[in-house]
N, C-alpha and C positions, 0 to 999 in steps of 0.2 A: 872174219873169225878172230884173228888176233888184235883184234881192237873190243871184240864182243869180251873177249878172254879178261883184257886190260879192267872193263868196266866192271866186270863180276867181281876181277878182286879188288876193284875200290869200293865198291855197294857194299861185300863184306867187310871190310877195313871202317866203313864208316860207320856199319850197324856193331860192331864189335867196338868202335872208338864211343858209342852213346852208349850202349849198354854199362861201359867201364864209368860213363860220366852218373850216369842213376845211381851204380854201385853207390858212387862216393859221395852223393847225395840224399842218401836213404835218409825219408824221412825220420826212421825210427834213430838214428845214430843221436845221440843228447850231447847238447853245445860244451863246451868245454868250463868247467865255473871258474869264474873270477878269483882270485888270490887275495885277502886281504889279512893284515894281522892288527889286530884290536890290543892295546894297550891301557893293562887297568890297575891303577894303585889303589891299595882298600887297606883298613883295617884287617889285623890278624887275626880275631874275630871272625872274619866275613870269609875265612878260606875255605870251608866247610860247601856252606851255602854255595858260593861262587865257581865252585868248582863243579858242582852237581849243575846248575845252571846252566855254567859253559859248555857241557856235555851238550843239552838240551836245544841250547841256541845254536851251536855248531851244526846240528842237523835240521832245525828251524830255516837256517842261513839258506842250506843248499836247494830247499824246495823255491829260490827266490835268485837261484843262479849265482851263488857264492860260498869259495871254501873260504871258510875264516878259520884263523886260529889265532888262538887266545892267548897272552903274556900276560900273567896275573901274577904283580908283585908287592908281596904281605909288608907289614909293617907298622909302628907304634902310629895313629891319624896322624897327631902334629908332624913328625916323618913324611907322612906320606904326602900332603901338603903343602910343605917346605920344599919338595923337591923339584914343585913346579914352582912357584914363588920363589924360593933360596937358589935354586942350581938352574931353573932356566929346563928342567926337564918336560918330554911331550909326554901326555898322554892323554888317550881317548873317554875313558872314564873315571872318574875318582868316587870311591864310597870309601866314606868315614864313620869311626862309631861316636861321634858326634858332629849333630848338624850345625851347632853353632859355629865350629872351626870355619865351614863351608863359609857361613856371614861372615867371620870376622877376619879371615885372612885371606879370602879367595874372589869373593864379591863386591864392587863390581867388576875391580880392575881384571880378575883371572876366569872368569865364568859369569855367563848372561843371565843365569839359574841357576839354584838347589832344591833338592826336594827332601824334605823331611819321610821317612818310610818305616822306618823298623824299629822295635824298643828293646829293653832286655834287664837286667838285673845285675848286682852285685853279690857275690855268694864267699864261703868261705869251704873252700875244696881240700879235700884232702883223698888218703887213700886208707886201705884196711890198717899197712902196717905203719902210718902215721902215729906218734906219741900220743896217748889218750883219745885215741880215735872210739872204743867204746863206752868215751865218759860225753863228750863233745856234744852241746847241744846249741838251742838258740838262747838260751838262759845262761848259759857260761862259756861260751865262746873265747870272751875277752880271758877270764879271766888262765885260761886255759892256752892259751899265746903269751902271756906272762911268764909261764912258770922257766926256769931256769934253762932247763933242756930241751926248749923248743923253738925251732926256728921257720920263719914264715916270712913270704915272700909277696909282693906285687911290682908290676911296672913301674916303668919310669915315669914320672908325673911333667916331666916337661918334655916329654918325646909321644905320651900314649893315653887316653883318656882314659881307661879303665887303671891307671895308675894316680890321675888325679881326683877322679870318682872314687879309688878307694879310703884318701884320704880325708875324703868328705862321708864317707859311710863312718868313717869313725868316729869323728869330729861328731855325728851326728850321734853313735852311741851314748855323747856325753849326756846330752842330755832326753835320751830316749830311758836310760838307767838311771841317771844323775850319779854319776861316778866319772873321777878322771881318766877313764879309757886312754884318749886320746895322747895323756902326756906320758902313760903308763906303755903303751905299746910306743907312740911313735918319736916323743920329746925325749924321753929318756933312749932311746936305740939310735936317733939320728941328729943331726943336726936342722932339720925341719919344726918348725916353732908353729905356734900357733898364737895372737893377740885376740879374746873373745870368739868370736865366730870366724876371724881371718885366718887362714894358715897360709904361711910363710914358706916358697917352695927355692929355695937357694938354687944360683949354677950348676952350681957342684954339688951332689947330694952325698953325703960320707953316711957310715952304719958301723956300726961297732961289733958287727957279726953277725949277730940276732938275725935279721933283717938283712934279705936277697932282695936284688934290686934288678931286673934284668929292662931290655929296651920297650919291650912288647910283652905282654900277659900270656901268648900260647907259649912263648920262649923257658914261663916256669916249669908246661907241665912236667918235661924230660925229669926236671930235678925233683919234682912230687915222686913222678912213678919210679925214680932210682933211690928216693930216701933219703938224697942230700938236704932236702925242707921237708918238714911236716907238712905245712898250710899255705895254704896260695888264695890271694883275693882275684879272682874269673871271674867272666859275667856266665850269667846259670847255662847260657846257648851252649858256650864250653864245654863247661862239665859234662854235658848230659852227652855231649858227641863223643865224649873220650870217656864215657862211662864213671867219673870220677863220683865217690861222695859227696856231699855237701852240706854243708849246714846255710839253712834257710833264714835270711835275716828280717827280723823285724820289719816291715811297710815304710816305719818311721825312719829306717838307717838302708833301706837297699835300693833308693834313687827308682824306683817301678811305679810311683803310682804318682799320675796326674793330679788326683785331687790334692795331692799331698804337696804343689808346689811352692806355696807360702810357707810349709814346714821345712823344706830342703832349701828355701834361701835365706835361713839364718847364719848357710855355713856360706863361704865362697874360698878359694885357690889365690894366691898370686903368684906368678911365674916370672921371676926376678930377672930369666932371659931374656923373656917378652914384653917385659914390663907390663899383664896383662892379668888383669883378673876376672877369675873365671865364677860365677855364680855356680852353685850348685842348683839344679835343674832335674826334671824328670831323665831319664835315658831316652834320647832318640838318637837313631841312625841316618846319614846324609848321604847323597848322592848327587853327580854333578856331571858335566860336561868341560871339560877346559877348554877357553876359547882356542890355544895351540893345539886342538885335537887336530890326527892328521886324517882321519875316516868319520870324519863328524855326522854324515850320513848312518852309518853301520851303528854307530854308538848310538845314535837316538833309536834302531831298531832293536839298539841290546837293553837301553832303559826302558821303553816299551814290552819288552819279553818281560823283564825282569818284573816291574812293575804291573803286570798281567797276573789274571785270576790262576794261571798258571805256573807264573815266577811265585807269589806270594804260596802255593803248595808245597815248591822246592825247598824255598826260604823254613818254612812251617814246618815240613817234614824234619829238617834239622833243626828243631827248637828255639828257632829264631822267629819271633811274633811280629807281626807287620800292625802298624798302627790302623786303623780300624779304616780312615781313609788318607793315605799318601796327603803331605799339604808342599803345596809347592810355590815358591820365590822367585821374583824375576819374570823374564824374556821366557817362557818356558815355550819352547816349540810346541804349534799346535794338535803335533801327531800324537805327544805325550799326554796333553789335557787331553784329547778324546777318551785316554785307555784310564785315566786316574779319577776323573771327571769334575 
């Protein structure tokens, strides 16, 4: 009997030691996800968009057994760029609001591909309580950034493409009006020169007041919406997310229309840092992979999302237009040509 006793309480010790083992094996308990953080430098432009996105792919991620989280850090393209190029910085994705930087500073030595994707426009923003904001049209624009007590604002042109884009919408008023625009707003307020169709963009840009200069183009809206500038040259995706006015430029001066590419390289940029000139061109947006990415897997899932009939909604929904079909350069991983086609 005392050995029958022994075995009963080991039969239950063992069926109570497997029960405990199923517990912790229940089918239904879900695996633990992956940890990963994706690193994206992009145009200031693109924080809008990218932020809606990253929401989207975040939850995209986990159905695929991965938490990711996102460090998205804004800035002027050339900036953003140079930081992998100039300072040796990682990151997983780079979108730029222009693709030619992609070509000319990053490929092939910094990246296997670029994809051309998104376009956008040049506009002339303001607010209600902006200086002649009830006179302001596309007809007198210029002459309306002249007048003595009005001051207006764009990017930096050797840090941010919509700063040297803006120089070229003017240049381009010259002769879209046949009036000296260009020397009238920018020749006379800075020391920025222009020889025929070249403009001349010095190290050091100086302003005599008139004329706000900051790193990146989102960086004016604060001083729109507080009154410190009347006018800010943004691209129209801007505007429209931050609810701004605008005045709507001409075809021939707002860098938006492909047909119009012969007309837009009458002007071009030099950038006396870079020693580099920059044509003026339609607006397209770039996107890339850097070969220092450290989750080079995950980033070709996040350019796949993004570049999905789904990313191009997010993009759209914030008045950012995606070119009709993505065109893409290089080594492009095959996972991405399936979704771009």
């Amino acid at each position: 009997m005392h050995n029958g006793g022994k075995m009963k309480r080991f039969i239950v010790l063992l069926i109570l030691s497997l029960m405990l083992c199923g517990c912790a094996q229940h089918p239904e308990q879900k695996p633990e996800l992956k940890k990963i953080t994706l690193i994206i430098f992009h145009a200031g432009s693109l924080s809008k968009p990218l932020e809606d996105l990253s929401k989207e792919f975040k939850e995209y991620m986990k159905s695929k057994g991965y938490d990711v989280e996102i460090r998205t850090e804004s800035s002027g393209s050339v900036d953003a760029v140079r930081k992998i190029t100039d300072l040796g910085r990682k990151a997983d994705v780079i979108a730029v609001a222009d693709y030619l930087l992609l070509r000319g500073m990053m490929y092939p030595k910094y990246t296997d591909f670029y994809i051309a994707f998104a376009t956008n426009e040049i506009v002339l923003a303001y607010t209600s309580n902006s200086k002649y904001a009830n006179e302001i049209d596309a007809d007198n624009w210029y002459d309306i950034l002249t007048k003595e007590n009005v001051i207006f604002g764009f990017s930096d042109p050797n840090r941010d493409p919509c700063g040297y884009r803006t120089l070229m919408a003017i240049k381009l008023a010259d002769y879209r009006y046949g009036k000296n625009v260009f020397k009238e707003l920018i020749e006379n307020n800075t020391n920025i020169k222009a020889e025929d169709g070249e403009i001349l963009v010095p190290l050091e840009i100086s302003t005599n007041g008139k004329i706000v200069i900051r790193p990146k183009s989102v960086e004016l809206l604060g001083l729109l919406e507080s009154g410190t500038i009347d006018y800010a040259f943004e691209y129209k995706s801007v505007a429209l997310q931050h609810n701004l006015k605008f005045v709507e430029l001409p075809k021939e001066i707002n860098l938006k229309d492909p047909e119009l590419k012969k007309h837009y390289a009458k002007v071009n940029v030099f950038l006396e840092f870079k020693n580099k000139t920059i044509p003026a061109k339609p607006i397209v947006y770039g996107v890339a992979i850097p070969k220092n990415a450290e989750h080079r897997d995950s980033a070709i899932e996040f350019l796949k999302f993004m570049l999905s009939e789904k990313g191009r909604k997010i993009f759209e929904k914030n008045y950012q237009d995606f070119l009709p079909k993505p065109i893409a350069f290089g080594s492009v991983p095959k996972e991405i040509t399936e979704v771009i086609g």
